[in-house]
N, CA, C and O atoms as CSV, one atom per row, in Angstrom:
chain,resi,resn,atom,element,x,y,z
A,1,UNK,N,N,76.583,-14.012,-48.337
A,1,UNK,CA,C,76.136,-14.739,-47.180
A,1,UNK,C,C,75.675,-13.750,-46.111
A,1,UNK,O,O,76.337,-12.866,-45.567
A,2,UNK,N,N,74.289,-14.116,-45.911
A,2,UNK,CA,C,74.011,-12.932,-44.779
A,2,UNK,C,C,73.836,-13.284,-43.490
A,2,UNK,O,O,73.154,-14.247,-43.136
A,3,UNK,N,N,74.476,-12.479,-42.698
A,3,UNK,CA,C,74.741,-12.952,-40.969
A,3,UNK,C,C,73.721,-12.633,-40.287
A,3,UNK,O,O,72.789,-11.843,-40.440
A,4,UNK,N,N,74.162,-13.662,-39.191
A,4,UNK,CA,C,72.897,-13.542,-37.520
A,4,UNK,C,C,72.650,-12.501,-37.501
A,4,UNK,O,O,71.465,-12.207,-37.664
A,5,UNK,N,N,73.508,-11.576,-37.322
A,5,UNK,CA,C,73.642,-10.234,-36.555
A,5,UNK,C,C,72.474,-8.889,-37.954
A,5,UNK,O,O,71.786,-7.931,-37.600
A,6,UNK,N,N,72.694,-9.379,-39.374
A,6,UNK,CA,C,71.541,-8.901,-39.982
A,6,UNK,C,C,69.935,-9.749,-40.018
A,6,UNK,O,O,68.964,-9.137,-40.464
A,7,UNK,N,N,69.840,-10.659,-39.696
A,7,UNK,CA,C,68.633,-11.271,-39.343
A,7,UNK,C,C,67.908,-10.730,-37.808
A,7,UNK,O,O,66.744,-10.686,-37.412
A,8,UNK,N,N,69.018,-10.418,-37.296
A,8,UNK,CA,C,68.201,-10.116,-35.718
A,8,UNK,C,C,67.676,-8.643,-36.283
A,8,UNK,O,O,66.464,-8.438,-36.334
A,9,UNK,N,N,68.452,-7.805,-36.630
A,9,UNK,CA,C,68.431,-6.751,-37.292
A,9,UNK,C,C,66.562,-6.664,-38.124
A,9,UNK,O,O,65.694,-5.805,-37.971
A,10,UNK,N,N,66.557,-7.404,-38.614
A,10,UNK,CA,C,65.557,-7.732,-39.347
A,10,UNK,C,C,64.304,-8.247,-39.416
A,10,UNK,O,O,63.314,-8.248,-40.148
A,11,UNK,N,N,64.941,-8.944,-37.782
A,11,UNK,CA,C,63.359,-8.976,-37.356
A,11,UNK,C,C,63.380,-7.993,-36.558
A,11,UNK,O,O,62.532,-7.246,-37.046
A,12,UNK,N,N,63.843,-7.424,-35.524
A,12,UNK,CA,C,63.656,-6.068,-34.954
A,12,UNK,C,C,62.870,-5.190,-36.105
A,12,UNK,O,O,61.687,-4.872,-35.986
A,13,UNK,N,N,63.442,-4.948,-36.892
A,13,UNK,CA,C,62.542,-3.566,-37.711
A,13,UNK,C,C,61.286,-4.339,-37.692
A,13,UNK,O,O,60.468,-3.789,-36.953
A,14,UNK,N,N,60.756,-5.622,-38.344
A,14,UNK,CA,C,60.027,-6.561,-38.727
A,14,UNK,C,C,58.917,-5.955,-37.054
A,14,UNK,O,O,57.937,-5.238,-37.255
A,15,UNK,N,N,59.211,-6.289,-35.905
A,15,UNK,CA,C,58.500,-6.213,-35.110
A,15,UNK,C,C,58.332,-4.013,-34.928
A,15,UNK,O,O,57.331,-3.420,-34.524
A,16,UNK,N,N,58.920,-3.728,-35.131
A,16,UNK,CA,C,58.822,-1.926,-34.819
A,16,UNK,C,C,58.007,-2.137,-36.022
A,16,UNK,O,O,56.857,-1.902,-35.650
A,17,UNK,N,N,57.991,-2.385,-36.990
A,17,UNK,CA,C,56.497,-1.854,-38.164
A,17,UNK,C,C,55.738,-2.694,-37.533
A,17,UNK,O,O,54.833,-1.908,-37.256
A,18,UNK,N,N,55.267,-4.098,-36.905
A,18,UNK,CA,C,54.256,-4.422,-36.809
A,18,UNK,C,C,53.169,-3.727,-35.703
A,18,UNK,O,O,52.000,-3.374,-35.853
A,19,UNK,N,N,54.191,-3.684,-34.375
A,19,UNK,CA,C,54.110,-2.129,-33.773
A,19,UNK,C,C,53.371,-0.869,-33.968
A,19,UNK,O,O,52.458,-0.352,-33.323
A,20,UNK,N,N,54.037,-0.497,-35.078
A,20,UNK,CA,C,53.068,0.878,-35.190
A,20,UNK,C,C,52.213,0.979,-36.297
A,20,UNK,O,O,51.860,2.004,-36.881
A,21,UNK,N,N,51.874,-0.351,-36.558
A,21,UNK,CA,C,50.563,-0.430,-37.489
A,21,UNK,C,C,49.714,-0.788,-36.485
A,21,UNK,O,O,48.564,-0.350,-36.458
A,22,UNK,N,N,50.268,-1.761,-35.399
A,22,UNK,CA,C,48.641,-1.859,-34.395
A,22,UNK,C,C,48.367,-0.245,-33.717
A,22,UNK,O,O,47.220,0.134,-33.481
A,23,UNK,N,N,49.643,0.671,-33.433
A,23,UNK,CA,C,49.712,1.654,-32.851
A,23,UNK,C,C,48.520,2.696,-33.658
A,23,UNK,O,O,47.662,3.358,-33.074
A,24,UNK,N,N,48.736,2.629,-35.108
A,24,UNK,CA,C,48.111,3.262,-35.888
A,24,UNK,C,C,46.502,2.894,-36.302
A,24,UNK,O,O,45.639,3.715,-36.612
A,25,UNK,N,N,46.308,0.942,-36.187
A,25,UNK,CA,C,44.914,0.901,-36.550
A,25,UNK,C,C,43.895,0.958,-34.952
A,25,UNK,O,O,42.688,0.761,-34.814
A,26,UNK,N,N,45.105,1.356,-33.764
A,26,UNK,CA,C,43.850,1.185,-32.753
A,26,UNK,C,C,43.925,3.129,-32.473
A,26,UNK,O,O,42.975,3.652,-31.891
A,27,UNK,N,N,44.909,3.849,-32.867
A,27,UNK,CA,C,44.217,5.502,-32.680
A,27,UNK,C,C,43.708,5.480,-33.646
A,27,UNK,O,O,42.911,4.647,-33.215
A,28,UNK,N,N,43.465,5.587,-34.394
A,28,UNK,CA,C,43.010,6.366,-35.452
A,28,UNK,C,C,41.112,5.810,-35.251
A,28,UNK,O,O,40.517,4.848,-34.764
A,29,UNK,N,N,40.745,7.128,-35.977
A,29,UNK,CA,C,39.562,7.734,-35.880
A,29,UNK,C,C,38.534,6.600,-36.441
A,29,UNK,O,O,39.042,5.771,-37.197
A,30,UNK,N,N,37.215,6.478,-36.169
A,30,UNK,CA,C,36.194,5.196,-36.778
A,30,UNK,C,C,35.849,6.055,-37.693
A,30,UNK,O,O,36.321,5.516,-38.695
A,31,UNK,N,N,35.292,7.138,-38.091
A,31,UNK,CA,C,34.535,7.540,-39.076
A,31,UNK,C,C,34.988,6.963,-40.442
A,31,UNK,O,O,36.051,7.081,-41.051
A,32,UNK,N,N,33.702,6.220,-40.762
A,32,UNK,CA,C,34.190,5.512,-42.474
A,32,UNK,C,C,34.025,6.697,-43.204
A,32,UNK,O,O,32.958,7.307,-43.278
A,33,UNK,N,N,35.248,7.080,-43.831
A,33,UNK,CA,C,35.640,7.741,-44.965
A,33,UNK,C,C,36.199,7.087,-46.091
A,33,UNK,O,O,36.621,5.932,-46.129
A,34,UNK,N,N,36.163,8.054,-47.151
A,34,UNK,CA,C,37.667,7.568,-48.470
A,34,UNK,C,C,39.299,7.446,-47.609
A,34,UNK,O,O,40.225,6.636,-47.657
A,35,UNK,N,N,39.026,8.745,-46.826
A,35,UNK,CA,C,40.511,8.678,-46.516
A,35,UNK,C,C,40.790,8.151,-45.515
A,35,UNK,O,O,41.975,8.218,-45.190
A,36,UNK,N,N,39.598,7.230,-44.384
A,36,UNK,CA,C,40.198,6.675,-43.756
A,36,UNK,C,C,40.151,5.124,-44.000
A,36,UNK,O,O,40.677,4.346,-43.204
A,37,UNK,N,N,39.376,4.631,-45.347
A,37,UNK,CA,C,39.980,3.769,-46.094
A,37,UNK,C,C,41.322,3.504,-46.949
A,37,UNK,O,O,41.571,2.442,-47.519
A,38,UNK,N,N,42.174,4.689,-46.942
A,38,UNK,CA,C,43.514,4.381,-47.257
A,38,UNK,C,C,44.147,4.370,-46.400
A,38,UNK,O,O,45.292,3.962,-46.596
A,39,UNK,N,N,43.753,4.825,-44.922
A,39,UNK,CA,C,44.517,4.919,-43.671
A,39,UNK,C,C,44.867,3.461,-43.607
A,39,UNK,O,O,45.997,2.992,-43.744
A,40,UNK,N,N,43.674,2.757,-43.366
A,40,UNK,CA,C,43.537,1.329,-43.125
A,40,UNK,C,C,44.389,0.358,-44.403
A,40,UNK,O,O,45.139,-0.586,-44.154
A,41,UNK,N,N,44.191,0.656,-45.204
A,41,UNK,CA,C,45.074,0.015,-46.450
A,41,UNK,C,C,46.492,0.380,-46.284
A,41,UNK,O,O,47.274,-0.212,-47.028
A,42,UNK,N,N,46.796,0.915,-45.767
A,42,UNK,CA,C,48.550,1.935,-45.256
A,42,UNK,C,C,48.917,0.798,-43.883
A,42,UNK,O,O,49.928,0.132,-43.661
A,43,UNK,N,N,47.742,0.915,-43.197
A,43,UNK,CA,C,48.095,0.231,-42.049
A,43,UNK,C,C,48.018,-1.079,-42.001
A,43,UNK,O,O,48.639,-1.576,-41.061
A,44,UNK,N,N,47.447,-1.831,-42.723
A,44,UNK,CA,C,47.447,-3.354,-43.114
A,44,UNK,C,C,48.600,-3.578,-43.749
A,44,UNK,O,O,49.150,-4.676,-43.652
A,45,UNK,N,N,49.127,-2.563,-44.488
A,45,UNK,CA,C,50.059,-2.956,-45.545
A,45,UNK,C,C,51.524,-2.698,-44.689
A,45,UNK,O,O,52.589,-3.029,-45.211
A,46,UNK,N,N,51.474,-2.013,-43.187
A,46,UNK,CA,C,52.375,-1.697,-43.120
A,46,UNK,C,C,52.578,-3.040,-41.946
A,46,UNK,O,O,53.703,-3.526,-41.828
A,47,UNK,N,N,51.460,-3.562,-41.140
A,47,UNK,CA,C,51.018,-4.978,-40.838
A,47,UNK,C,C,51.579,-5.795,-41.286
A,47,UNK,O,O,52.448,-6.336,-40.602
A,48,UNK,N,N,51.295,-6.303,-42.811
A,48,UNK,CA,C,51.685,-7.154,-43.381
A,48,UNK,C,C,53.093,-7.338,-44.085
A,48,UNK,O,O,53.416,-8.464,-44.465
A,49,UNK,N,N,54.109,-6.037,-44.305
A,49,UNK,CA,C,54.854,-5.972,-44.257
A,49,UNK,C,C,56.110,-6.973,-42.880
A,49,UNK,O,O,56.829,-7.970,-42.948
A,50,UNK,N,N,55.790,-6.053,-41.896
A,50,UNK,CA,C,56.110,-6.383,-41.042
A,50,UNK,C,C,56.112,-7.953,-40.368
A,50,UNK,O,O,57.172,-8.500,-40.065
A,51,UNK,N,N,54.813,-8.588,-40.179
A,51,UNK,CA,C,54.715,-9.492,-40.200
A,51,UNK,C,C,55.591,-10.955,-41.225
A,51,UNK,O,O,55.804,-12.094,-40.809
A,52,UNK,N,N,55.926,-10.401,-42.562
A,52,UNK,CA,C,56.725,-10.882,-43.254
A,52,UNK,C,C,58.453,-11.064,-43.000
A,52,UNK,O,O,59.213,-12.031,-42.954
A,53,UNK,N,N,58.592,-9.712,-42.877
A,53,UNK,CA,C,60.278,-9.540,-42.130
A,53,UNK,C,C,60.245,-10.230,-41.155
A,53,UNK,O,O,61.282,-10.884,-41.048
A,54,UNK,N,N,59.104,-10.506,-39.903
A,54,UNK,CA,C,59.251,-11.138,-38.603
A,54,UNK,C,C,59.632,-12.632,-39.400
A,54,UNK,O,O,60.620,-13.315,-39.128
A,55,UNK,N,N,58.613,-12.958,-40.435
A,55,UNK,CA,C,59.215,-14.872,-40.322
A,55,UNK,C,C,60.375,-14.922,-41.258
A,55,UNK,O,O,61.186,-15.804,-40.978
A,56,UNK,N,N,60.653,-14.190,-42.303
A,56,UNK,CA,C,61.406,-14.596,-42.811
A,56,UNK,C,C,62.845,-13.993,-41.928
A,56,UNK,O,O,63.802,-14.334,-42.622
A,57,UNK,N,N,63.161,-13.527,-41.159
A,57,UNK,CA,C,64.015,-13.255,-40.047
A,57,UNK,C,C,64.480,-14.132,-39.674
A,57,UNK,O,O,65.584,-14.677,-39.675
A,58,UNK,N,N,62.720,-14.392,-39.021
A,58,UNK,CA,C,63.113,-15.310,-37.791
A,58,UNK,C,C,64.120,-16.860,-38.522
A,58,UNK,O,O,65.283,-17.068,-38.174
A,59,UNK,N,N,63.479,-17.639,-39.385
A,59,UNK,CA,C,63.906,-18.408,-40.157
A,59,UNK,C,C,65.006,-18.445,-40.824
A,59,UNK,O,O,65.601,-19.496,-41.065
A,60,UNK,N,N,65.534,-16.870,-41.328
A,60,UNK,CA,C,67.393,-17.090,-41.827
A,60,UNK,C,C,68.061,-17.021,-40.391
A,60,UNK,O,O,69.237,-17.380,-40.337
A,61,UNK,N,N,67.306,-16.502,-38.953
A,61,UNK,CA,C,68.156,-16.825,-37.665
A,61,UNK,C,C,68.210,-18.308,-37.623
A,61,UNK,O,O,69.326,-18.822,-37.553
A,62,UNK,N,N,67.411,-18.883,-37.649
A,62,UNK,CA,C,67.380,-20.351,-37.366
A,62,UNK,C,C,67.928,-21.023,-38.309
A,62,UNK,O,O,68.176,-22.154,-37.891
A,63,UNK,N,N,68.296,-20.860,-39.570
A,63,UNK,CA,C,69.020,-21.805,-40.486
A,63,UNK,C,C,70.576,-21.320,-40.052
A,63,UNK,O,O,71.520,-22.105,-39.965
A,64,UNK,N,N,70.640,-20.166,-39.851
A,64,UNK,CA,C,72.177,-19.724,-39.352
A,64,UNK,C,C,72.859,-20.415,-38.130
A,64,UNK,O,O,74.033,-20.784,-38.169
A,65,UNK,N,N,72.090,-20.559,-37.100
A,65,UNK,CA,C,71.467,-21.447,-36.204
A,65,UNK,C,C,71.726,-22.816,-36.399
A,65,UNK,O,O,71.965,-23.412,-35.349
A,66,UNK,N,N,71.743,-23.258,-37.067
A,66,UNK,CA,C,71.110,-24.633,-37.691
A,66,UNK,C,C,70.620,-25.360,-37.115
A,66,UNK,O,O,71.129,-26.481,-37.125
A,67,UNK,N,N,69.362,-25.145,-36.291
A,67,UNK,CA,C,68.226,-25.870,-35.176
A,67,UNK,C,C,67.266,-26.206,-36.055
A,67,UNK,O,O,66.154,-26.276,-35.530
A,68,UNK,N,N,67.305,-26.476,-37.389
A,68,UNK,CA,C,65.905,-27.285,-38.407
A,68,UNK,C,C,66.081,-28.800,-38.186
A,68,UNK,O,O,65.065,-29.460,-38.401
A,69,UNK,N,N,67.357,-29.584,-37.734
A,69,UNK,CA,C,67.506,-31.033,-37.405
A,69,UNK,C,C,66.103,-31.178,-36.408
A,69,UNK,O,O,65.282,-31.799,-37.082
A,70,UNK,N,N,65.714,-30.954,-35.509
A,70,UNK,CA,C,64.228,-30.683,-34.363
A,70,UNK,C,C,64.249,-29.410,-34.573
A,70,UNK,O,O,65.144,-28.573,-34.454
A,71,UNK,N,N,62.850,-29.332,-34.995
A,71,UNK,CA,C,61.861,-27.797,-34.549
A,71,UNK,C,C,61.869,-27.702,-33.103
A,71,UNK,O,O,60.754,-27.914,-32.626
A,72,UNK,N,N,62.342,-27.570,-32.660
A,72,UNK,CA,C,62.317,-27.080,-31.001
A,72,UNK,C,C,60.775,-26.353,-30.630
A,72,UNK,O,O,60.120,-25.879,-31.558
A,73,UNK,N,N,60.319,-26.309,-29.394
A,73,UNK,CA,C,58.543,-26.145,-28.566
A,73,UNK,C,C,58.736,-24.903,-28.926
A,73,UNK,O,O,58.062,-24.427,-29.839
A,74,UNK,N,N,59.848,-24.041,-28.162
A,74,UNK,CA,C,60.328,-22.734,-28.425
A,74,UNK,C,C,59.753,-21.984,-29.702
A,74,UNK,O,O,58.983,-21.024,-29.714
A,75,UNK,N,N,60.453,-22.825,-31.034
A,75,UNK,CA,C,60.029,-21.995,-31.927
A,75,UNK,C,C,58.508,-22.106,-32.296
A,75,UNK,O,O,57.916,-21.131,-32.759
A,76,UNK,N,N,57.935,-23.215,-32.099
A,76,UNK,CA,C,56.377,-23.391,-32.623
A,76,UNK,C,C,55.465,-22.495,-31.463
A,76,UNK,O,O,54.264,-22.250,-31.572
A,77,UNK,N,N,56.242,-22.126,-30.470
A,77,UNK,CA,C,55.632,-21.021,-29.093
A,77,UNK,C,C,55.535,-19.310,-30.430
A,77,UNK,O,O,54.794,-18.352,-30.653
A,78,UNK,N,N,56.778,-19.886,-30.909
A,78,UNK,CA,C,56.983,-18.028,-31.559
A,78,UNK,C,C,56.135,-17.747,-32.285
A,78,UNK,O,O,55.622,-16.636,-32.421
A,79,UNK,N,N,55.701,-19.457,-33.255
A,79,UNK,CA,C,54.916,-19.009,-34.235
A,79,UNK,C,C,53.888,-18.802,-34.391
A,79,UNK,O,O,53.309,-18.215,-35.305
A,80,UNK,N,N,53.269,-19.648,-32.787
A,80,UNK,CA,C,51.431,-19.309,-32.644
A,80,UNK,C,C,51.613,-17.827,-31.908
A,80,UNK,O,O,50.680,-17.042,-32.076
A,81,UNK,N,N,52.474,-17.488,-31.295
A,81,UNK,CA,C,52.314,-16.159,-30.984
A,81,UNK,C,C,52.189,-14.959,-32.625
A,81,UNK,O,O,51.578,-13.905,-32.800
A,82,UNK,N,N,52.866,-15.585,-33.315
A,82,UNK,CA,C,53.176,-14.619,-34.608
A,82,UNK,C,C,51.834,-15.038,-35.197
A,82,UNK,O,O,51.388,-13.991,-35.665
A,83,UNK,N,N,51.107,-15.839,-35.384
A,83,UNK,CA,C,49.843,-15.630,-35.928
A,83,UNK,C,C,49.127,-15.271,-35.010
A,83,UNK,O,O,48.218,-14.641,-35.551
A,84,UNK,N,N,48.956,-15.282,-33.847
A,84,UNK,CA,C,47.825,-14.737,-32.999
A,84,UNK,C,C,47.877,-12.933,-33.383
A,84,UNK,O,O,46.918,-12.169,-33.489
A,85,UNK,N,N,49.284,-12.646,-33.524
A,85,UNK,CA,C,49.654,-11.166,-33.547
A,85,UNK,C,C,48.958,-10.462,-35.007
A,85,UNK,O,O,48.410,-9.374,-35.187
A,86,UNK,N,N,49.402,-12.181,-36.395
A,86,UNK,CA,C,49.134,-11.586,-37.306
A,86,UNK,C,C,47.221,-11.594,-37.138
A,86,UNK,O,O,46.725,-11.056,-38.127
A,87,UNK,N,N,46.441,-11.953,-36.390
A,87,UNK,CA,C,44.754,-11.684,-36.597
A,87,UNK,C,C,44.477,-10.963,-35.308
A,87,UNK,O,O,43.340,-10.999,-34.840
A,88,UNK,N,N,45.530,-10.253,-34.653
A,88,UNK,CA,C,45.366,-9.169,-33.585
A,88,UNK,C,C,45.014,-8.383,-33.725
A,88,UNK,O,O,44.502,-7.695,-32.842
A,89,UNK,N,N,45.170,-7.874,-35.705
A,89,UNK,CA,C,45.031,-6.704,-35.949
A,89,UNK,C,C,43.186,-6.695,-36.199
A,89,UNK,O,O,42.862,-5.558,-35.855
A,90,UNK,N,N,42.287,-7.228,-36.506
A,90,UNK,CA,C,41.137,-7.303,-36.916
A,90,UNK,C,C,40.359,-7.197,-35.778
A,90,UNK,O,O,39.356,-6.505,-35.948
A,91,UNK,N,N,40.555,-7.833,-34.268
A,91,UNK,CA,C,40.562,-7.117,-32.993
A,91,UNK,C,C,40.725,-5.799,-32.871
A,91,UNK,O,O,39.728,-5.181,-32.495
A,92,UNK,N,N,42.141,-4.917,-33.176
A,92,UNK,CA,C,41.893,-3.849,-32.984
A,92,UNK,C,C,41.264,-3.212,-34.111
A,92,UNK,O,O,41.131,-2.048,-33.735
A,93,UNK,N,N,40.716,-3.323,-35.490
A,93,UNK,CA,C,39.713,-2.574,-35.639
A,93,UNK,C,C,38.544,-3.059,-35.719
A,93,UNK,O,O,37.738,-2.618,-36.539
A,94,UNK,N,N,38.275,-3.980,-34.939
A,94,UNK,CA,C,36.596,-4.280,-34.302
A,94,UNK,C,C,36.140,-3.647,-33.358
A,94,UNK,O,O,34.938,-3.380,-33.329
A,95,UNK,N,N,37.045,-3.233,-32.303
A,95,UNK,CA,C,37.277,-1.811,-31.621
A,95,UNK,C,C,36.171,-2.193,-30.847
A,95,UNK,O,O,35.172,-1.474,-30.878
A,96,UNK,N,N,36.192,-3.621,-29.875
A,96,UNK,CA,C,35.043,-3.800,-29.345
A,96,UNK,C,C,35.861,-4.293,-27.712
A,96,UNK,O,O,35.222,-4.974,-26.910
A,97,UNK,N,N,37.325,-3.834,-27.403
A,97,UNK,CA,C,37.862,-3.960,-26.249
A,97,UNK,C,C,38.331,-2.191,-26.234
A,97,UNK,O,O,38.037,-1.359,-27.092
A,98,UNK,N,N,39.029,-2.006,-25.139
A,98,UNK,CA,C,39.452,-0.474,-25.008
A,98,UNK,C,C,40.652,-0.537,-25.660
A,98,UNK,O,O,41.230,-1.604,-25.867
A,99,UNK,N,N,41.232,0.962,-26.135
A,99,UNK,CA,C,42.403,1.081,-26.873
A,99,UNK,C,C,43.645,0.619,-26.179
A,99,UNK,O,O,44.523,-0.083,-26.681
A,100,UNK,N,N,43.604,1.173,-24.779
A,100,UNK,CA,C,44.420,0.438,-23.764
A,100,UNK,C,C,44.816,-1.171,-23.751
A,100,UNK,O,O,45.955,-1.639,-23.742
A,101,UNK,N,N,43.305,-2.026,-23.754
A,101,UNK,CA,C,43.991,-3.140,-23.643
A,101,UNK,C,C,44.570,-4.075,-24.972
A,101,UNK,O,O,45.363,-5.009,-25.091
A,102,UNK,N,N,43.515,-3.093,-26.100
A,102,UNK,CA,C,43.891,-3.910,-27.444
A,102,UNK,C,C,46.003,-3.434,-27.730
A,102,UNK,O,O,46.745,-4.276,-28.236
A,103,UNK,N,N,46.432,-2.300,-27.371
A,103,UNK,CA,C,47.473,-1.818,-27.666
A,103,UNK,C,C,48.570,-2.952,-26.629
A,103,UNK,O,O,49.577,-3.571,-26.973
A,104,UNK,N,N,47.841,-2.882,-25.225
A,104,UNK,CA,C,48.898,-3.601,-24.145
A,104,UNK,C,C,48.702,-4.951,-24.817
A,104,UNK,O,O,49.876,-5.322,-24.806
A,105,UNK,N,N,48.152,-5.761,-25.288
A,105,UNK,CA,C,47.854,-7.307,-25.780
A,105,UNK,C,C,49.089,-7.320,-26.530
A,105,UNK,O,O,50.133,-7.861,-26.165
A,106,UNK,N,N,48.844,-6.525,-27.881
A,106,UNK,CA,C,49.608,-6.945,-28.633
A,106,UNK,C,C,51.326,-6.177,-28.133
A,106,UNK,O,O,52.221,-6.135,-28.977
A,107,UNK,N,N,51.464,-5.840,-27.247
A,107,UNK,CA,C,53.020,-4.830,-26.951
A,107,UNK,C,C,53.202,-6.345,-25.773
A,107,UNK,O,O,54.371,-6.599,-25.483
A,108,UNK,N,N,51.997,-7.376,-25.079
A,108,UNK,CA,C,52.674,-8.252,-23.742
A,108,UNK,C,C,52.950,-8.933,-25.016
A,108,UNK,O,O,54.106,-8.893,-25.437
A,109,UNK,N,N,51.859,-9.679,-25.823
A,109,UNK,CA,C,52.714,-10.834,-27.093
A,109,UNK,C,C,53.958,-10.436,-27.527
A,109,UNK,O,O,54.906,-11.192,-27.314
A,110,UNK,N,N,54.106,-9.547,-28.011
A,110,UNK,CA,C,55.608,-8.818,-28.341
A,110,UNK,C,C,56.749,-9.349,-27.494
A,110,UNK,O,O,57.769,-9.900,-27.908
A,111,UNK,N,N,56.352,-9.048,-26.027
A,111,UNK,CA,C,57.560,-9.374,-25.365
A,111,UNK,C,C,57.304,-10.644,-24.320
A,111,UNK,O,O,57.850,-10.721,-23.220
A,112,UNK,N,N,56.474,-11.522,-24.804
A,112,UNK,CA,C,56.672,-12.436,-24.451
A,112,UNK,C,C,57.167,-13.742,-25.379
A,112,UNK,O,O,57.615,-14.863,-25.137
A,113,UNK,N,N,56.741,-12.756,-26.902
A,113,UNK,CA,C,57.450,-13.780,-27.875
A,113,UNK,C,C,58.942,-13.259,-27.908
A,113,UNK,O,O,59.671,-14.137,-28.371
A,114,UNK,N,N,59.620,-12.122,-27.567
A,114,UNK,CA,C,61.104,-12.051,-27.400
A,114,UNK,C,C,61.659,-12.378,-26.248
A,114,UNK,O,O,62.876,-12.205,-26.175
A,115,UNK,N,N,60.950,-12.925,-25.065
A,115,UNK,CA,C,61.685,-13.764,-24.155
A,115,UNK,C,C,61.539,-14.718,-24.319
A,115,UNK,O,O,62.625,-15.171,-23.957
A,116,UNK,N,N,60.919,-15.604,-24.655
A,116,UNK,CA,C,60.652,-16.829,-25.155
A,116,UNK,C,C,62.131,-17.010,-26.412
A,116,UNK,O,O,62.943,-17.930,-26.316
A,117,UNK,N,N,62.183,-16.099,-27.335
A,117,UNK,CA,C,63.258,-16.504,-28.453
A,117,UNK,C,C,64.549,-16.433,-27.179
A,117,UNK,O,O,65.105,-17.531,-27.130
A,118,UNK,N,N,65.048,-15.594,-26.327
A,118,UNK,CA,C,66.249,-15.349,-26.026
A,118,UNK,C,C,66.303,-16.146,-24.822
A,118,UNK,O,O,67.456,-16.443,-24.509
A,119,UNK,N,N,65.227,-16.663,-23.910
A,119,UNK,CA,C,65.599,-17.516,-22.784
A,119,UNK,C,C,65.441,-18.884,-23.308
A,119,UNK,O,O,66.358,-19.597,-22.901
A,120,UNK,N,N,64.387,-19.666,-24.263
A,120,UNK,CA,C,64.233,-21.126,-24.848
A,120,UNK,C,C,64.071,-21.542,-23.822
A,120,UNK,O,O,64.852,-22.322,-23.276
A,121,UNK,N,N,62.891,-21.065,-23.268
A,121,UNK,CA,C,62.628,-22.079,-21.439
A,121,UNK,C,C,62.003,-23.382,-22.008
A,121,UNK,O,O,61.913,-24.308,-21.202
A,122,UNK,N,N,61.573,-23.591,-23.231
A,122,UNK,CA,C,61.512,-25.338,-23.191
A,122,UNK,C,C,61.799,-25.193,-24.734
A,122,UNK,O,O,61.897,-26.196,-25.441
């Protein structure tokens, strides 16, 4: 039986890789190469990783929880934030805003989807 306390666990890492794959696909260099086609395959993968640990986290918190009787606003807030985050990344390599604001976007979603989980203002 696995506890709250490893699910929070789990989405934390879940959000630190999603983190430094946007960290990684908005420095890194444009020149199309071979090798910076595996950069990008490293960094999607480390994206999509991440993105995975975030729901399935989030979801053994909430069955532990046992808030599936009502989906609560709260959580359907988390989850359009978690897909906006998961096609955030194609923004930052369209690389057609500054590195600054594509990096701050996805670091305010971040922490506005973890105050949102820990305050449940609706």
């Amino acid at each position: 039986m696995l506890t709250l306390k490893f699910y929070t666990w789990l989405h934390v890492l879940g959000v630190m890789l999603l983190l430094a794959a946007f960290g990684g696909a908005i420095l890194r260099e444009v020149p199309a190469s071979r090798a910076d086609d595996r950069m990008r395959g490293r960094i999607s993968m480390l994206h999509g990783i991440g993105l995975l640990l975030i729901l399935v986290a989030g979801f053994g918190m909430a069955a532990r929880l046992e808030i599936f009787s009502v989906f609560p606003a709260w959580m359907i807030a988390k989850l359009v934030l978690w897909l906006f985050l998961g096609g955030w990344l194609v923004v930052a390599y369209k690389r057609r805003l500054s590195r600054l604001v594509l990096l701050g976007v996805a670091i305010g979603a971040s922490a506005l989807s973890a105050w949102i989980g820990i305050m449940k203002p609706f």
